[in-house]
N, C-alpha and C positions, 0 to 999 in steps of 0.2 A: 692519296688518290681515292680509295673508298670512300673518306669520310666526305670528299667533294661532289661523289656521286650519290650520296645519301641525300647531302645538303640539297642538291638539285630533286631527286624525287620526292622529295619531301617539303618542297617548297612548295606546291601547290595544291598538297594534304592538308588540309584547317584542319589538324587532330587539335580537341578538345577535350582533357582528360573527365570521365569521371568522378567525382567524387566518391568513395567507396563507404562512406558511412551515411547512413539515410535518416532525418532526424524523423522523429515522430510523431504525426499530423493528430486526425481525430480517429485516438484510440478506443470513443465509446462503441464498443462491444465489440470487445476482441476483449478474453477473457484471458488474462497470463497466471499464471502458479508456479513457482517453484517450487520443488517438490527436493526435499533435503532426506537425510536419513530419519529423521525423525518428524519431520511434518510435513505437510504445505504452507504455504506460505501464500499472498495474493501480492501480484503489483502491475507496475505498469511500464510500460516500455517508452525508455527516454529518445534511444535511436537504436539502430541496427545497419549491421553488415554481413557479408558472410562469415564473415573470419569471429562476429561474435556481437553483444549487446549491452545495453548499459539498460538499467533497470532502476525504479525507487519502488523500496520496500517499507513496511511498516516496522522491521526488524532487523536487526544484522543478520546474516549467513559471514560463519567462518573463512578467510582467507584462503584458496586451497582447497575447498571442499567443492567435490563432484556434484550436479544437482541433473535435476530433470526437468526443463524445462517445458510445460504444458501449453501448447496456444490452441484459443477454442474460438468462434467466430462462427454458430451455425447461419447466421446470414446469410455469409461466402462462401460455406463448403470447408471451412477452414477448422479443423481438428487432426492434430500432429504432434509429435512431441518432440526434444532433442537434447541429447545433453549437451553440458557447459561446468566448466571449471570457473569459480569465482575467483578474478583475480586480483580485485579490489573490493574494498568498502567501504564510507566514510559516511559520518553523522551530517545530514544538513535540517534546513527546517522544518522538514513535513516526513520525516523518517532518514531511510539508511538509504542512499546511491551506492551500484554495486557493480561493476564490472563485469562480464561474463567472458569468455572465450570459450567456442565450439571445437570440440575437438578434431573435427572436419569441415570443411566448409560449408556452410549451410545449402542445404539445395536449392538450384533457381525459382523452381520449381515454388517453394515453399518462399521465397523472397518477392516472386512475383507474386502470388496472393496475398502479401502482407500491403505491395504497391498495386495493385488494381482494387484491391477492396479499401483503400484509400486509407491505411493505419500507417504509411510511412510517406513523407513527402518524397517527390521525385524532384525537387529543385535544389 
């Protein structure tokens, strides 16, 4: 009986999910660093979500290992930082793709100036 009453309210809801990962438009000047125990590091951001990020580096970062993630962007107001646990990383052509997850979710706040300053697509 509820789930007939669902069916009905919700038949004239056009819900349209989301997509929850945002890929990466034009990153020129948005400045990214990770920042490891032992250095910085520069790269660039392939997509983002709240829950975390996928990046290409010049170098590996360990499996597991805690970092700091730097976004700078004086154009837009945009100087923040966050951490991220690396959950992946693997060799491709032009350096190391690496996985990220935030240990929190990233704040909207900091998600929407990454999309109105136009460094993430919104499609």
């Amino acid at each position: 009986m509820m789930k007939d009453a669902n069916q009905r309210a919700n038949k004239h809801w056009e819900y349209v999910p989301r997509k929850p990962r945002h890929e990466a438009a034009d990153t020129c000047g948005l400045e990214l660093r990770v920042e490891t125990d032992r250095k910085f590091v520069n790269a660039d951001m392939l997509d983002c979500s709240r829950q975390g990020t996928r990046l290409q580096l010049s170098e590996s970062v360990p499996i597991g290992e805690e970092v700091t993630l730097h976004f700078s962007a004086p154009s837009e107001m945009i100087d923040w930082s966050t951490m991220a646990k690396i959950r992946w990383c693997c060799a491709n052509a032009t350096g190391w793709e690496c996985g990220c997850e935030f240990p929190t979710e990233l704040a909207w706040e900091h998600l929407g100036q990454l999309l109105l300053g136009g460094f993430l697509s919104t499609d």
